[in-house]
N, C-alpha and C positions, 0 to 999 in steps of 0.2 A: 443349054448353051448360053443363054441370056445370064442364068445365073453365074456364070464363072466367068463372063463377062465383066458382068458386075463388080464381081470380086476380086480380078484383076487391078480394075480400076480404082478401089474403094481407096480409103485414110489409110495411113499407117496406124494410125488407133483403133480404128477396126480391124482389120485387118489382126492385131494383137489381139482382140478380143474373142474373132474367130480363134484363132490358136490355142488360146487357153481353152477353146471349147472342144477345140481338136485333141489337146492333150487329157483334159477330163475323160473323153470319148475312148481314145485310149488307155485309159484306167482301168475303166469300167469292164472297156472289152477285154482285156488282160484276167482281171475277176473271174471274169465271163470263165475263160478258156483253162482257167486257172481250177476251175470247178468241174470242168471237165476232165482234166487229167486226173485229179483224183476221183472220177469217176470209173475213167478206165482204169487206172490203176487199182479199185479197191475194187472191183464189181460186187463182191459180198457183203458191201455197206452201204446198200441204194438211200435208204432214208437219209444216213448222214449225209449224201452226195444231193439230197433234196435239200435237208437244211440249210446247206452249205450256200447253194442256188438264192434261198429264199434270201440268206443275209444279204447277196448282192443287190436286191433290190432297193435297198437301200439309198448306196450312192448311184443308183441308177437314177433313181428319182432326184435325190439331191443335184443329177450333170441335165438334166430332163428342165430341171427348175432354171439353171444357169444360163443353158440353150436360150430358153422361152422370152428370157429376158435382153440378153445378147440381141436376138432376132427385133426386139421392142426397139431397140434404139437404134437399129441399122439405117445411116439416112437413104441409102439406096431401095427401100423398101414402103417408105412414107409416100402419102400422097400430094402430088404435084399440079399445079396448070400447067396441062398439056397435054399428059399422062393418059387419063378417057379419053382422048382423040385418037390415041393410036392404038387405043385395045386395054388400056394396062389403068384398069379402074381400082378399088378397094380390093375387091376378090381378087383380079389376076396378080394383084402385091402380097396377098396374104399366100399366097399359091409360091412366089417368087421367094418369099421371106422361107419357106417351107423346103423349099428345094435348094435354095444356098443352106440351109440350118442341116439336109440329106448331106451334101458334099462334104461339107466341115467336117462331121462325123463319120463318115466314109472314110474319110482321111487318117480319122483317129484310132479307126476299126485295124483300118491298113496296117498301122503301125502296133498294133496292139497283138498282131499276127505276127509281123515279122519277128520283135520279140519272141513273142514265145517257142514260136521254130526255130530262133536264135539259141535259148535255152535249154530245148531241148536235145539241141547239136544237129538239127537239121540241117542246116544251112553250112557254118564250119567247124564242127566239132563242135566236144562240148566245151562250152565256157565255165570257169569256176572249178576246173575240176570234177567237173560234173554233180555241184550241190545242188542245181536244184533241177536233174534229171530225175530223180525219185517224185521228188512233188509234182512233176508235171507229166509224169508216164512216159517218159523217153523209151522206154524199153516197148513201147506198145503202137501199133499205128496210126494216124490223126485221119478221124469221122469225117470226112470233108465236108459231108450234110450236117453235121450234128454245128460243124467252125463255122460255116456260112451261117445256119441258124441263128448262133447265141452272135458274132459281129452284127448282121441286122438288127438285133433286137435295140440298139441306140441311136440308129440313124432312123427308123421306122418310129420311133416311139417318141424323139425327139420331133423329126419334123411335124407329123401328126397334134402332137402340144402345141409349134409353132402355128401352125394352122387354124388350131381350134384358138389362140389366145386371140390372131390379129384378123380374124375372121370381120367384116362389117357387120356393125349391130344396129337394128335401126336405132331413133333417137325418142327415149320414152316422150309422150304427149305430156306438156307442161303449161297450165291457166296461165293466161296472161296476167289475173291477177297473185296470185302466187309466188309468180314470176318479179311482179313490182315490188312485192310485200318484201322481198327477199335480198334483192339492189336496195330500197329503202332501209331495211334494217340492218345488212352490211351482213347476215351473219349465214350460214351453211343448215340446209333446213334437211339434208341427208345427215344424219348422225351413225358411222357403223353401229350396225345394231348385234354384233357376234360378242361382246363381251358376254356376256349371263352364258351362253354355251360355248364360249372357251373359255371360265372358271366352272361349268359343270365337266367340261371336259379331261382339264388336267385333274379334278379331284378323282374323277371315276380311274384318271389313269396311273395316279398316288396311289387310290386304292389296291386296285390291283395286282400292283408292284408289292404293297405291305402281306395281302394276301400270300402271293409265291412266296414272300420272304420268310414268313412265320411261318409255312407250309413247308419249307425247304425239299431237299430232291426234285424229285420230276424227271421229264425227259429232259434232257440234254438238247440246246440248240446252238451246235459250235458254230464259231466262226471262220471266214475262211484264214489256216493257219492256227492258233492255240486260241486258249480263251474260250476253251468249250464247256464250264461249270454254269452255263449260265441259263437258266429253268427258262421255258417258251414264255411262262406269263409276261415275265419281266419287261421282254421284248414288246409282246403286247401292251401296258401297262407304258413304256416309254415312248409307244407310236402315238398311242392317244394323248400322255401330255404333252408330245411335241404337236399334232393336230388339232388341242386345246390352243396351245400360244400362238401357233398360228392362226387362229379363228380370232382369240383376242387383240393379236397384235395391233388392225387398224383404230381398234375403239380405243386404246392406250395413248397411241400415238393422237388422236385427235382429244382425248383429255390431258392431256399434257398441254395442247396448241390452247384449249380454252383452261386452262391452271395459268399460263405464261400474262392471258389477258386478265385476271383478277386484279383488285385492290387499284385502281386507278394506271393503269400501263401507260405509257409513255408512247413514243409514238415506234421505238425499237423491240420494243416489250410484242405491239400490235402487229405489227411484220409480223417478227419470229412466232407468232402465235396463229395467225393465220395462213401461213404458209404450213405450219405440222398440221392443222385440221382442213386444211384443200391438199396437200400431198400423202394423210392417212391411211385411203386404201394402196397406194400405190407403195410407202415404204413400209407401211404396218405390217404386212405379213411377211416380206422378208427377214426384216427384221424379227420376228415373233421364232420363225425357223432357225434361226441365227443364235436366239437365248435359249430352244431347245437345245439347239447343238451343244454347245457350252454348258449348258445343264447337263447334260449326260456324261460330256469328257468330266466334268466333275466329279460326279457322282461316280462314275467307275477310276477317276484318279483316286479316290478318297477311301472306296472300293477295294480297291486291287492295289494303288500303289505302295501301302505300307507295309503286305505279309509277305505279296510275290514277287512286290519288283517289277520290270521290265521280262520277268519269264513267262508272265500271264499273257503278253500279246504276243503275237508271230511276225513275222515281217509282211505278212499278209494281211493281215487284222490291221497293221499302220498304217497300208497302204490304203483300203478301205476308209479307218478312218480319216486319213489326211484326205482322202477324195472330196468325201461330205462335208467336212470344217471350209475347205478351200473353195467348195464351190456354192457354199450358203454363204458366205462373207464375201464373193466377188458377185453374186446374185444383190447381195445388199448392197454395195458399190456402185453395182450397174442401173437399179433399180434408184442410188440416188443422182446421177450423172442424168440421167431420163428426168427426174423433176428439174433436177437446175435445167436441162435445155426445154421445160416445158414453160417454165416460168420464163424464156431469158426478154421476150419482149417487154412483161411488165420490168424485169429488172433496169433494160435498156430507159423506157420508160418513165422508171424514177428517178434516174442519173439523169435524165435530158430535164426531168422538172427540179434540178439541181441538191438532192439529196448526195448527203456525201459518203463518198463508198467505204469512207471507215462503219459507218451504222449499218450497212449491208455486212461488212464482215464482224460487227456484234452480234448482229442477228444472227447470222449462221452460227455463229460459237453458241450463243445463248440455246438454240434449238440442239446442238450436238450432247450442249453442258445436262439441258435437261431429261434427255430420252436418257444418258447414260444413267441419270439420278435416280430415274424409274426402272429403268433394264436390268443395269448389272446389280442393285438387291433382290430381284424377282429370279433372276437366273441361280445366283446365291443360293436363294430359299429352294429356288426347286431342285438342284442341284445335290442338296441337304437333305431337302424331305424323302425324297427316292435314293439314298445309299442308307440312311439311317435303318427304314426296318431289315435291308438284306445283312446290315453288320453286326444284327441281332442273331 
């Protein structure tokens, strides 16, 4: 009750951010349900109705990411004076943030139902002419256990993330002199240390990928809708380069922040540079997911768009895809909107010791100018290296 409280109450910028979380949730579950009719509808193709399952997971995790992040920045969920006095300490907020994150997605589950009984002609006839009664077993009756099951699966899965991210952790034990060494020499003595295994990652998962390709055949692991030539390694092979770039992402992002302070910086140069190595873990790995994703639409743009055309994807497969792209790029949005409000006091701070706010907006451009400099040729190459052996 507190939660929908809350949420009554909230910004209208939140408030939008729930709903984008509500309509991914809806996606997903739509997927969900989606997988299910050709389940009933094909019963003597169980495996395929597995595979089919497994691609969902996909933008499951991708609306899972977006949630987690969404819940980060809710100010209704942060802690306050006053708040431990009346019961509502770190825990019972991470608890609150977890069950607004349930309802958002409840909501999306909801709607993700109605659709499909919509389409099925449940509800008033069928729509469309009844196109897409075949794909979703209109002719068959709806598992009501089997519907409840797979709509849970993103509000259980989602809140649970929420939970586990905003969980209180205690504060590791830090030397007092360490501590000084560290104010005295201005500089960041945590360095992410995941590059070396997110470059052994993407290569083991290039590998892979070269392996199936030169191997060609295999089983078959279709997607939900057309686009079913595609060997299980590949998939494997593109989870792990994408769980490479995310591993490396924060170490990029904080070499880039110490490349920005080389050669004598300036004092715009030293901002922009210290702010990408103090906000590194927190935008590096969205971002790192974000140059996965755009790796792979390349690679299968590069792929498939030249022999087949637009007949290799289904209208289910886009939706799919459009899930993950939309909700890795509003995860990186969200994830940089949370740094500027973490930062906004020192910003405050600079403007009152009279810095002038054009040099705050070089620096931002200058940190935007550089990540893209390092991103989108890495995405490029990986993008290249994983369609080149499968176009062999």
């Amino acid at each position: 009750m507190l939660a929908l409280r809350l949420t009554r109450g909230t910004h209208p910028l939140v408030l939008a951010r729930r709903l984008l979380v509500a309509a991914a949730s809806a996606g997903v579950g739509f997927l969900l349900l989606c997988t299910l009719g050709h389940a009933l509808g094909h019963p003597e193709q169980a495996p395929a109705s597995t595979l089919r399952l497994l691609w969902c997971v996909l933008p499951l995790a991708a609306t899972v990411q977006f949630a987690v992040a969404v819940a980060r920045t809710d100010p209704s969920t942060r802690p306050r004076p006053g708040l431990s006095a009346i019961g509502l300490g770190p825990a019972r907020l991470a608890l609150l943030a977890a069950a607004s994150t349930a309802v958002t997605c409840v909501l999306g589950s909801a709607v993700a139902l109605l659709l499909y009984l919509h389409l099925r002609g449940d509800l008033t006839g069928l729509p469309f002419d009844g196109a897409a009664a075949g794909l979703l077993a209109g002719d068959q009756p709806v598992p009501l256990a089997a519907v409840l099951t797979l709509l849970a699966v993103v509000p259980v899965t989602a809140a649970a993330a929420a939970a586990l991210a905003l969980r209180p952790r205690p504060a590791p034990p830090v030397s007092s002199e360490a501590s000084e060494a560290s104010e005295a020499s201005g500089e960041d003595e945590t360095m992410p240390s995941g590059l070396p295994w997110g470059v052994a990652l993407i290569a083991v998962g290039l590998a892979v990928e070269t392996y199936a390709g030169r191997g060609g055949g295999g089983d078959g692991l279709p997607l939900p809708g057309r686009f079913d030539g595609s060997p299980a390694a590949v998939l494997a092979g593109w989870v792990l380069t994408a769980i490479g770039l995310a591993t490396a992402g924060p170490a990029l992002v904080h070499g880039c922040g110490r490349l920005l302070q080389t050669a004598r910086p300036g004092a715009v140069r030293l901002l922009a540079g210290r702010v990408l190595m103090t906000e590194s873990r927190r935008v590096g790995r969205p971002l790192g997911v974000v140059c996965a994703v755009l790796s792979g639409l390349l690679a299968a743009a590069s792929l498939y768009g030249s022999d087949t055309g637009s007949d290799a994807f289904g209208p289910l497969t886009g939706l799919g895809a459009t899930l993950i792209l939309a909700c890795t790029c509003a995860t990186l949005l969200t994830a940089a909107l949370e740094s500027r409000q973490g930062r906004a006091a020192v910003t405050e701070a600079l403007l009152d010791a009279g810095a002038p706010p054009t040099a705050l907006r070089t620096a931002a451009l200058l940190r935007a100018g550089v990540l893209l400099a390092v991103f989108l040729p890495l995405t490029w190459a990986v993008g290249e290296l994983a369609a080149l052996p499968l176009k062999g």
